[in-house]
N, C-alpha and C positions, 0 to 999 in steps of 0.2 A: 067721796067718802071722807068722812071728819072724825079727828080721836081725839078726845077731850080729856086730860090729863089734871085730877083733881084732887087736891089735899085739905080742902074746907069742905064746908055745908053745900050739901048737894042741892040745887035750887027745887022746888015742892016736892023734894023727900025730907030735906032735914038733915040729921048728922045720919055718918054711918054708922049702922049698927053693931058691927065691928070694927075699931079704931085700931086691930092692928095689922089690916091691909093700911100699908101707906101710899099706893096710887090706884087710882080705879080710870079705867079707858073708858070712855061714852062715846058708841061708835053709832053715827049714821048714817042715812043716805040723803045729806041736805044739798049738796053742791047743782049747780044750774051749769049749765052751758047755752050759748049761741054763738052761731056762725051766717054770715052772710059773705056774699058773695057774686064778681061779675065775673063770666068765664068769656073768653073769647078762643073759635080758634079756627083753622085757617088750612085746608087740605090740598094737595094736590095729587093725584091720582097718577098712577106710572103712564107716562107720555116721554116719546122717546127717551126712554133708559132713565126720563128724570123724575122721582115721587118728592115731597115735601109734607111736614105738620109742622104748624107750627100751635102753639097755645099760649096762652096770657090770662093770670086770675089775680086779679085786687080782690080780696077778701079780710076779715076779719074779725077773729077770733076771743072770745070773752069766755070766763069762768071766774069760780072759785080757786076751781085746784084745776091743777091737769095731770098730775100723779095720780096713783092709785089715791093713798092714803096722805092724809095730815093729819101733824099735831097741831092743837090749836082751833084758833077764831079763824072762819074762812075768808077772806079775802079778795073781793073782786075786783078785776082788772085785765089785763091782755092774758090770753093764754100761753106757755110757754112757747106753743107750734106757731103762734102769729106772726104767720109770715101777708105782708099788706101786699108788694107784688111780686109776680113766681112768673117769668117767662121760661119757656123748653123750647124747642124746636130740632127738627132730624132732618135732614137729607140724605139724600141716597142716590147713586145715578152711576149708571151702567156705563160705559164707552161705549159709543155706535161703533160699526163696523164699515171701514174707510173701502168701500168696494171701486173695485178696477186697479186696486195697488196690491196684488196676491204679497208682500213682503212686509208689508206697513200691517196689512190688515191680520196675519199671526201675530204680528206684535201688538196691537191692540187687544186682537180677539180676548174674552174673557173679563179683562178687567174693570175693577169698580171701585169708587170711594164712598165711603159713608161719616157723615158728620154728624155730631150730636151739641147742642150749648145750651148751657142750664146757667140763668143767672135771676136772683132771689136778692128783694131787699131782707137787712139785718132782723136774726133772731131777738125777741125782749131778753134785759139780764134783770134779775131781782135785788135790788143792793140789800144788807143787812147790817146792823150792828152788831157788837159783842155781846153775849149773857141772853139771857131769855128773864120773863117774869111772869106770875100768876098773877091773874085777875080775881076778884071777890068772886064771882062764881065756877072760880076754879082753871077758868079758861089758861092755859099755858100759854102764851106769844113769846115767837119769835123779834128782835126788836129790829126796830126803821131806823132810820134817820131823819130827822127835818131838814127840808131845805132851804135853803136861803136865799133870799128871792133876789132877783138883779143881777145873780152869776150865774156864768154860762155853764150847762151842764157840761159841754164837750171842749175841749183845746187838744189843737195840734200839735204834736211831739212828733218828729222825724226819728228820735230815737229808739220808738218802742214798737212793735209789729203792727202795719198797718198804718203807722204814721199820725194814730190819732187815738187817744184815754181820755176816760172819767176826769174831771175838773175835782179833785177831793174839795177845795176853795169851797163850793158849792151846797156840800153837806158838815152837818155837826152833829154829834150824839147827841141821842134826845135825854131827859133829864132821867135819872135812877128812878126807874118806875113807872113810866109813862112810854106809849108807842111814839112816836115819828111819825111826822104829819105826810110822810114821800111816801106815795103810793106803791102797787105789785107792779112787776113787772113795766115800767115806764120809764128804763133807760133799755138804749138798742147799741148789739154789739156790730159788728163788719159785716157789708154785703159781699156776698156771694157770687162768684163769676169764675166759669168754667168751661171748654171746649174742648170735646171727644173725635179723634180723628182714626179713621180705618183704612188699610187699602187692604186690596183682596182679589185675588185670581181663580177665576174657576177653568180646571184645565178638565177636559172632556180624556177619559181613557176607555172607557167602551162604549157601544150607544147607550148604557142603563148605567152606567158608572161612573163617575169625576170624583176630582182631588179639590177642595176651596185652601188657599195657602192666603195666610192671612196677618195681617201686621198690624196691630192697635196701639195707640198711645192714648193714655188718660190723663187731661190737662196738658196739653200740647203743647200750650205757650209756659210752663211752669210758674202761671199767676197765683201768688201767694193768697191763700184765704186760709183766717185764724178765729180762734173759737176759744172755750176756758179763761172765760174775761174774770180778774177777781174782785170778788162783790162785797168783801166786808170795809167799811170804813175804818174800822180801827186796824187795817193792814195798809199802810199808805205809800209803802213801796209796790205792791201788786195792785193795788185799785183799781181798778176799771182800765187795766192792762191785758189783751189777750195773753194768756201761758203756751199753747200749743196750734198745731194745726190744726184745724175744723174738723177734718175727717178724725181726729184723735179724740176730739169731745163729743163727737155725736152718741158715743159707746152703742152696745148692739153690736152687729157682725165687725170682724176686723177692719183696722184705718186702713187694708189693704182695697176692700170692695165699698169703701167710703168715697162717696162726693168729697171732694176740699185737702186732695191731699197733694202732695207735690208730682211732678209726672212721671211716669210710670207705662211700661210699655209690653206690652204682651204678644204672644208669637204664637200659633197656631196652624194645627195640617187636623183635617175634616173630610173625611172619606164620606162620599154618598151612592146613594144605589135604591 
């Protein structure tokens, strides 16, 4: 959906009939989307205490918009969710039971680990300029930047999270009045890499009864992954600098039950029947 913010002649209506509204919204339903997509994935079925999935999707994603609403001329290019590849995978796997060793095998009896790894190439970031301008038929834009051709969009920095920012070298404001020839969404912020670990006991207390006691860590190895890249050019100390952790810029439910945050470990007793 598109909102068209306009203080001139409205195109085959003419002026307004009243000139002392000073903005009028024109709202439609013009935005497109497509998505394509290869999915693969890979099962293993519980065989001796061991199950596995694994999956893998190259896909991607195009539109106008991918918010609800815009102000403005729509713009086509990667969608904000394009993600090109997304591998998951889980395992799960029971201890056998060590028979003929009655000492070994209560010490085993019961226990299980579960693994989860989610790893995603980089979200698109959208760069911008400062200021916005109206177009003759009213259209409001947000402004680009042009870019300069022969420099590298990306340089390595050790000093800023992730080890790697925006080249600002690369862009220049475009002239007072005019967009920016640098397209939506066509710089990419940090990939994503994450491992979920569980251990778990199920203790039997009656024949219809058991206790599951259970220990989860989220991100195991405390592999840093960051997000809130900043996208305006004329900010050149923040520029295409992640600000925070991933799971902090995804917003929606708390950066507690967020993919991308630091590790984090959780404790649990599960009574069943």
């Amino acid at each position: 959906m598109t909102s068209q913010t306009t203080n001139r002649p409205i195109p085959g209506i003419g002026l307004r009939p009243n000139r002392n509204f000073a903005t009028i919204n024109i709202v439609s339903n013009a935005a497109t989307s497509n998505y394509q997509a290869l999915q693969l994935q890979f099962q293993r079925r519980l065989s001796r205490g061991l199950q596995a999935l694994f999956n893998y999707t190259w896909s991607h994603a195009i539109d106008e918009i991918s918010d609800e609403t815009t102000q403005g001329r729509l713009a086509r290019g990667n969608s904000n969710f394009d993600v090109r590849h997304n591998f998951s995978g889980a395992v799960s796997y029971d201890l056998a039971r060590r028979k003929g060793h009655s000492v070994l095998d209560e010490v085993v009896r019961g226990w299980g680990i579960d693994g989860i790894i989610h790893v995603q190439s980089a979200l698109p970031v959208d760069l911008t300029t400062s200021g916005s301008f109206v177009l003759p038929d009213g259209s409001l834009l947000s402004r680009r930047p042009n870019l300069i051709q022969g420099v590298p969009l990306y340089i390595d920095d050790p000093s800023v999270p992730g080890g790697r920012r925006f080249n600002s070298a690369a862009f220049k404001v475009a002239p007072a009045g005019t967009q920016g020839n640098f397209g939506r969404n066509v710089m990419r912020g940090l990939p994503l890499s994450q491992v979920d670990l569980a251990l778990r006991r199920r203790i039997g207390l009656t024949e219809n009864v058991y206790l599951q006691v259970r220990a989860e860590a989220f991100n195991i190895f405390n592999h840093p992954n960051f997000g809130g890249f900043g996208t305006s050019v004329n900010s050149p100390s923040t520029f295409g600098v992640a600000t925070q952790m991933l799971g902090r810029s995804l917003g929606g439910l708390s950066p507690l039950y967020q993919i991308g945050g630091p590790r984090s470990l959780q404790f649990s007793l599960r009574l069943g029947f």
